[in-house]
C-alpha positions in Angstrom: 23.7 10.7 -8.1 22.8 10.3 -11.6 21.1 6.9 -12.4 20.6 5.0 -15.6 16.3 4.7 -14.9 14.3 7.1 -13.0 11.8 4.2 -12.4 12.4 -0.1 -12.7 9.5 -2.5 -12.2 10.9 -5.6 -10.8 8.3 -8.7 -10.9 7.0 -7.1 -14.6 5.6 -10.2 -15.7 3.8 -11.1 -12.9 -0.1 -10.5 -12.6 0.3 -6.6 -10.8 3.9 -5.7 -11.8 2.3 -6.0 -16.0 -0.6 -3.9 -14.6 2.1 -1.4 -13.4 4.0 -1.5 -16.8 1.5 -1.0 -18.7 0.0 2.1 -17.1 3.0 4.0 -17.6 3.0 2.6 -21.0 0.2 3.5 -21.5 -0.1 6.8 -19.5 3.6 8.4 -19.7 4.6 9.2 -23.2 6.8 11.7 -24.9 8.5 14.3 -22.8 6.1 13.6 -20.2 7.7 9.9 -20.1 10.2 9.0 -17.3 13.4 6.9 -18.4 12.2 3.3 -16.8 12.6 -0.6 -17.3 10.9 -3.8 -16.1 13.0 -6.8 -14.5 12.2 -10.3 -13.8 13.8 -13.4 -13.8 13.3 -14.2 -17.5 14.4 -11.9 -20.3 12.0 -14.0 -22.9 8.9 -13.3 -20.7 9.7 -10.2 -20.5 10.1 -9.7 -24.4 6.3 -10.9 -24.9 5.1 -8.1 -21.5 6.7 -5.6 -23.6 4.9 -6.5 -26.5 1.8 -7.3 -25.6 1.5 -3.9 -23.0 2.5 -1.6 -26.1 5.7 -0.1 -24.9 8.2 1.1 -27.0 10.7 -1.7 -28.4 13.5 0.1 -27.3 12.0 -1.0 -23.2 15.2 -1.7 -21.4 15.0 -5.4 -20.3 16.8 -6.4 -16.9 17.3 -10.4 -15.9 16.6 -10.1 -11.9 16.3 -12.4 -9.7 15.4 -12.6 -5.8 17.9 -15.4 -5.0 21.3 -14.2 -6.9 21.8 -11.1 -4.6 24.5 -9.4 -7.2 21.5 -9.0 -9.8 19.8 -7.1 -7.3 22.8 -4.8 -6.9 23.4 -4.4 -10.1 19.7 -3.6 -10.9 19.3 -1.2 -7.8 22.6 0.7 -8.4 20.7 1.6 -12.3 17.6 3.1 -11.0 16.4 6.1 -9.1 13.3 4.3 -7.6 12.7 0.2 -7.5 9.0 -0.7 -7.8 8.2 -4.4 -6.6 6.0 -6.5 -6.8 8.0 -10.0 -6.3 6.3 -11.2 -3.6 5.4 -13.1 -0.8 8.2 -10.3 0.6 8.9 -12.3 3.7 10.0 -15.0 1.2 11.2 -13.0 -2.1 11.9 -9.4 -0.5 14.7 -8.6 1.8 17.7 -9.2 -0.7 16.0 -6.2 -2.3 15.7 -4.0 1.1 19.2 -4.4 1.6 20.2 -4.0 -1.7 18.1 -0.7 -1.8 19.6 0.8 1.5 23.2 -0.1 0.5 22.6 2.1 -2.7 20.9 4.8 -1.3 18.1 3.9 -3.7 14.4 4.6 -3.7 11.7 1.8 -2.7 8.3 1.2 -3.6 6.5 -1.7 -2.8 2.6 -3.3 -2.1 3.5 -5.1 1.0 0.5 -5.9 3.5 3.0 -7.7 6.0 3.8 -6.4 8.9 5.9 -9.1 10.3 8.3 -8.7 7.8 7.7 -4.9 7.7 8.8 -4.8 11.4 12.2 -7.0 10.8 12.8 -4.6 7.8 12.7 -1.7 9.9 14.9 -3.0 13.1 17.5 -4.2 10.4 18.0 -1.4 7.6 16.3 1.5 8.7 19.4 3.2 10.1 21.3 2.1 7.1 19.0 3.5 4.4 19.0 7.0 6.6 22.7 7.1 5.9 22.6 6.2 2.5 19.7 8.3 1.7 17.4 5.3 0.5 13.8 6.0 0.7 12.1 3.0 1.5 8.3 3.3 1.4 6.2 0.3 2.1 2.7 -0.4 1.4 1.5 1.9 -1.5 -1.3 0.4 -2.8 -4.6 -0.4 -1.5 -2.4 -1.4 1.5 -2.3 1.6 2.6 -2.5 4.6 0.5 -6.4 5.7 0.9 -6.3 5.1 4.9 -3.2 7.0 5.3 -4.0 9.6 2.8 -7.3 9.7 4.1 -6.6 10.1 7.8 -3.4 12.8 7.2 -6.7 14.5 4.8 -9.2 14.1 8.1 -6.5 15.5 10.6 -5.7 18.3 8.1 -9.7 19.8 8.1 -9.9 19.7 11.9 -6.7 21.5 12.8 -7.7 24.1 10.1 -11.2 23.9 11.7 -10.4 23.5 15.1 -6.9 24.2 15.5 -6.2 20.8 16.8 -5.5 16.9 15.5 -8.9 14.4 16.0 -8.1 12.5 18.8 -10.6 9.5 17.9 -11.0 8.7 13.8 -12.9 6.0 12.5 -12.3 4.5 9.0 -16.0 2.8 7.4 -15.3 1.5 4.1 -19.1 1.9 2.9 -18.5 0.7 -0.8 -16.0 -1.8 -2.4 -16.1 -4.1 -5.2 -13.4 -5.9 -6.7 -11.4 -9.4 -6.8 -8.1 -10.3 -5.1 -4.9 -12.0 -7.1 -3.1 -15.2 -6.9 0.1 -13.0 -4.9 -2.6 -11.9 -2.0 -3.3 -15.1 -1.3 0.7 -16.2 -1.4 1.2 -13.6 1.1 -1.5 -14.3 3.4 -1.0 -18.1 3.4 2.6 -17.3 4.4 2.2 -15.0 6.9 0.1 -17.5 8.6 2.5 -20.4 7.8 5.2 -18.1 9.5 3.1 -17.7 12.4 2.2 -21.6 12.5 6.0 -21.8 13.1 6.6 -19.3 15.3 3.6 -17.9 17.7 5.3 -15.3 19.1 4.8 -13.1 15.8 0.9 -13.4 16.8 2.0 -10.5 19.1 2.9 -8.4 16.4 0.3 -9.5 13.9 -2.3 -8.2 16.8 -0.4 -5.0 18.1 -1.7 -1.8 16.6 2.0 -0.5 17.2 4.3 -3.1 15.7 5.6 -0.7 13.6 6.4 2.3 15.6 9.2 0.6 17.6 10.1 2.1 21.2 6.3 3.8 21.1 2.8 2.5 22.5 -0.3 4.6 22.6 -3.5 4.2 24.3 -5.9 1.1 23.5 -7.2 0.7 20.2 -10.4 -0.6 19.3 -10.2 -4.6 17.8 -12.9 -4.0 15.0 -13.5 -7.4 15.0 -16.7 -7.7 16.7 -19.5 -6.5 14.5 -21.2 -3.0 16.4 -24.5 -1.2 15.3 -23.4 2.8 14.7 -26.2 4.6 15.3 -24.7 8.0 13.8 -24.3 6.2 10.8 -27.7 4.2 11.3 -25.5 0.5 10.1 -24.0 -2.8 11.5 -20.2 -2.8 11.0 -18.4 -5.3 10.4 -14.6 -6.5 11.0 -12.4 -5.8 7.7 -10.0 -8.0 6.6 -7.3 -5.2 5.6 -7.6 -3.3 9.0 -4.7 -5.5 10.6 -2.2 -4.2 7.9 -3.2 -0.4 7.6 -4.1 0.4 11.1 -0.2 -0.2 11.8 0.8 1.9 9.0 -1.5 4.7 10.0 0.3 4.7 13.5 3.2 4.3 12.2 2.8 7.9 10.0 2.2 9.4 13.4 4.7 8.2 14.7 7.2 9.3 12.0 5.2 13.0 12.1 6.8 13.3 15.3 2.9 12.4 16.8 1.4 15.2 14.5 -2.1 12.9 15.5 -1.2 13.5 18.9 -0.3 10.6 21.0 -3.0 9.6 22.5 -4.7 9.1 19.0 -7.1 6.0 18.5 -7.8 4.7 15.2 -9.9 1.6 13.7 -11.2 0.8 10.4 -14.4 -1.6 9.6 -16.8 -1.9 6.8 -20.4 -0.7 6.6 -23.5 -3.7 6.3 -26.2 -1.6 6.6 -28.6 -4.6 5.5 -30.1 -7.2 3.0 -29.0 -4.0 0.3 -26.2 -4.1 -2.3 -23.4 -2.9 0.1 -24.1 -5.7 2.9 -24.0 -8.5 -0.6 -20.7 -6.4 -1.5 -19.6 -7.4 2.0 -20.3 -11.2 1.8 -18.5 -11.2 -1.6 -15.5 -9.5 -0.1 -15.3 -11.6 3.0 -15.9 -14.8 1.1 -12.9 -14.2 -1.0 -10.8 -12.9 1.4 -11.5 -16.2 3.3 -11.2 -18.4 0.0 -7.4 -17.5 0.1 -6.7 -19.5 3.0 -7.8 -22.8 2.0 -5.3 -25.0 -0.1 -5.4 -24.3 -4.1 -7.4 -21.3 -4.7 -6.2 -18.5 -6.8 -2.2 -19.0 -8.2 0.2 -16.6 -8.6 -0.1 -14.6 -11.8 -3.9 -15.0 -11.4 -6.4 -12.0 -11.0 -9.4 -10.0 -12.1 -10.2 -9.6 -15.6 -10.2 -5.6 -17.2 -13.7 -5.8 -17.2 -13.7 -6.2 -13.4 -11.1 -4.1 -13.0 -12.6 -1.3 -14.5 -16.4 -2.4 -12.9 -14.5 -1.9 -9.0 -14.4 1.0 -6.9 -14.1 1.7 -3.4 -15.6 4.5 -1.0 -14.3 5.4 2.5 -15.6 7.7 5.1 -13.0 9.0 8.0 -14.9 10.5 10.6 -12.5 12.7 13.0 -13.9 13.1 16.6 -12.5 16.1 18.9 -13.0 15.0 22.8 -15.4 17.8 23.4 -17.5 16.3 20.6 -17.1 18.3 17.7 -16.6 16.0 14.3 -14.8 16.5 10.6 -15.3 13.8 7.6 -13.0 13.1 4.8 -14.7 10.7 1.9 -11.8 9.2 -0.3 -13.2 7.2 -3.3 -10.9 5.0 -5.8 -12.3 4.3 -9.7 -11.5 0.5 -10.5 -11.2 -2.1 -8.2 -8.9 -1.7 -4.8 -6.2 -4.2 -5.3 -5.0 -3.9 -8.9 -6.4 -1.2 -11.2 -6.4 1.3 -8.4 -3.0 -0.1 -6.8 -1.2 -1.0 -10.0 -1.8 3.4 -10.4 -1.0 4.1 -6.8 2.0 2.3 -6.9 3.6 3.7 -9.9 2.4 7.2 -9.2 4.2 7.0 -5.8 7.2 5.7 -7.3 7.1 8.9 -9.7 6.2 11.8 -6.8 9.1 9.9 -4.7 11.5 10.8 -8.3 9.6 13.9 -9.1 7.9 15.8 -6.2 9.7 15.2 -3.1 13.0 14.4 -1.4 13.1 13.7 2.2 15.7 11.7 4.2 16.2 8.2 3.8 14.6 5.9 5.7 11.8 3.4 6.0 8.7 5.2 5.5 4.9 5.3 5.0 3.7 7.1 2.0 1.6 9.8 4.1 4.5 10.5 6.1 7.2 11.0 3.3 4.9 11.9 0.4 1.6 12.9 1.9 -0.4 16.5 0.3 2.3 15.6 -3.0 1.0 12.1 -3.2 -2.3 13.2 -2.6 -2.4 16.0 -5.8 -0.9 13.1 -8.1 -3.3 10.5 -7.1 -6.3 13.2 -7.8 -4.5 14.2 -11.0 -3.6 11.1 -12.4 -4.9 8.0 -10.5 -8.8 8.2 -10.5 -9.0 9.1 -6.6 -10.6 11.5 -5.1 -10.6 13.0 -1.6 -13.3 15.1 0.0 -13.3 17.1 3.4 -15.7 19.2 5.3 
């Protein structure tokens, strides 16, 4: 079905969604350009995003908002792929789900929520698979290099060994960067939601909340710290590993158990002492932690492009065969994790999802839908690299 857009950022002038815009201002021109728009709520604001990212003047403009549902049709029955970024989702998102899956249109979105992920998938999963809507959560920090990395760790030791890793372990030895004012909305609503209902403790805690009518074997918490003696370091609980741990189980699960299904998975971060990577570690924590007090950062608020461009990231997957034999995938991002390197991830999945692949619709992970694609663009084009042996 033709469309107006190949791409529409939704949430433009918000703190990541002007990040996205203006990398594929920035990075997409001339015939390599795809026919996009940004949407928000106000057409003035998003005049002066258009201005100040350096897009063309002739940027369509699209007045969207989360509560009037028939804007959200209107705007997903113009484009090929929706990225968002109008979050907390539990609060701001599922108008846009079901709009999406009633058009058969694409979905991108940076979601680390896996409540709401979970109701997402029990309510329009089978509707999006008969439309043809490819709805793909979490492509930014949440979770793209974790389930890149592990579908890249599982590739090396079936070509190695001619079998999947039962056991991989995610260490996230480098990281710096800051956190925005919409992470911190959607972890202090998440717990609020929790606050009013307990029960969704049980699926904030399950490794397999997202790969309904499946549980595998007992996975590791990762939240007591552990000496590693084959990497000679303490480890220590990371905040992330709640969010992508799911999504990792879920790409199994959607590869028809291509990890096998007695696959165990964790993720923690190296401290390997009074060194810069253990102070990288404090500074991570103690802004993670920050977000859950009253105040702190608001919406709209985030790093600086000096920061931005300062951050990186660097993650070892280790992939451990039960007779002992191993294979490691490094996967290393160039800016900081949650907004130079997402605000690329996401709009470079948006673009392999109109570009590179098809697939049935559905609700997806990236790795599962897009994997080795999204992997090539990312190397290409998004300042990530991934390294096997």
């Amino acid at each position: 079905m033709k469309r107006d857009f190949d791409l529409i950022v939704y949430g433009a002038t918000g703190y990541t969604g002007r990040l996205i815009a203006e990398y594929l201002a920035t990075s997409y021109r001339g015939d390599d350009a795809p026919s996009w728009a940004i949407a928000g709520r106000s057409t003035d604001k998003l005049q002066k995003v258009r201005v100040d990212i350096g897009a063309p003047d002739d940027l369509p403009l699209l007045k969207a908002d989360a509560d009037e549902p028939a804007s959200l049709r209107s705007m997903c029955e113009r484009a090929a792929v929706i990225i968002t970024t109008v979050g907390p989702y539990q609060l701001h998102g599922p108008g846009l789900v079901a709009a999406c899956a009633a058009a058969g249109t694409a979905y991108v979105d940076l979601c680390g929520e896996p409540v709401w992920m979970r109701r997402m998938i029990d309510a329009y999963h089978e509707e999006a698979k008969r439309t043809g809507a490819r709805i793909v959560f979490s492509c930014g920090f949440d979770s793209i290099p974790f389930d890149l990395g592990v579908l890249t760790v599982q590739e090396k030791a079936r070509e190695k060994f001619g079998r999947p890793a039962r056991r991989v372990k995610a260490r996230l030895r480098k990281v710096k960067g800051g956190m925005s004012g919409g992470t911190a909305a959607s972890a202090q609503a998440t717990l609020a939601a929790a606050a009013r209902d307990p029960a969704l403790i049980g699926l904030l805690t399950d490794p397999f909340a997202l790969t309904p009518g499946f549980t595998g074997p007992s996975q590791p918490s990762g939240l007591i710290p552990e000496y590693d003696p084959h990497m000679n370091a303490w480890l220590v609980p990371f905040p992330m590993a709640p969010v992508n741990t799911k999504n990792v189980h879920r790409t199994n699960f959607l590869l028809g158990h291509l990890y096998g299904r007695d696959f165990v998975y964790d993720e923690m971060m190296v401290a390997p002492g009074l060194g810069e990577i253990a102070g990288v570690t404090t500074e991570t924590f103690a802004t993670v932690f920050s977000l859950f007090r009253t105040g702190g950062l608001k919406p709209g608020a985030g790093p600086s492009r000096e920061e931005r461009e300062k951050g990186f990231y660097d993650i070892l997957f280790l992939g451990e065969l039960p007779d002992g034999r191993r294979v490691e995938t490094v996967v290393k991002g160039d800016r900081d994790p949650g907004y130079g390197s997402t605000s690329k991830m996401i709009a470079e999945s948006a673009l392999c999802l109109v570009r590179d692949v098809q697939g049935e619709g559905g609700i997806w992970t990236p790795g599962a839908l897009m994997g080795p694609a999204l992997r090539k663009r990312l190397t290409e084009r998004a300042g990530l690299t991934f390294s096997a042996r």
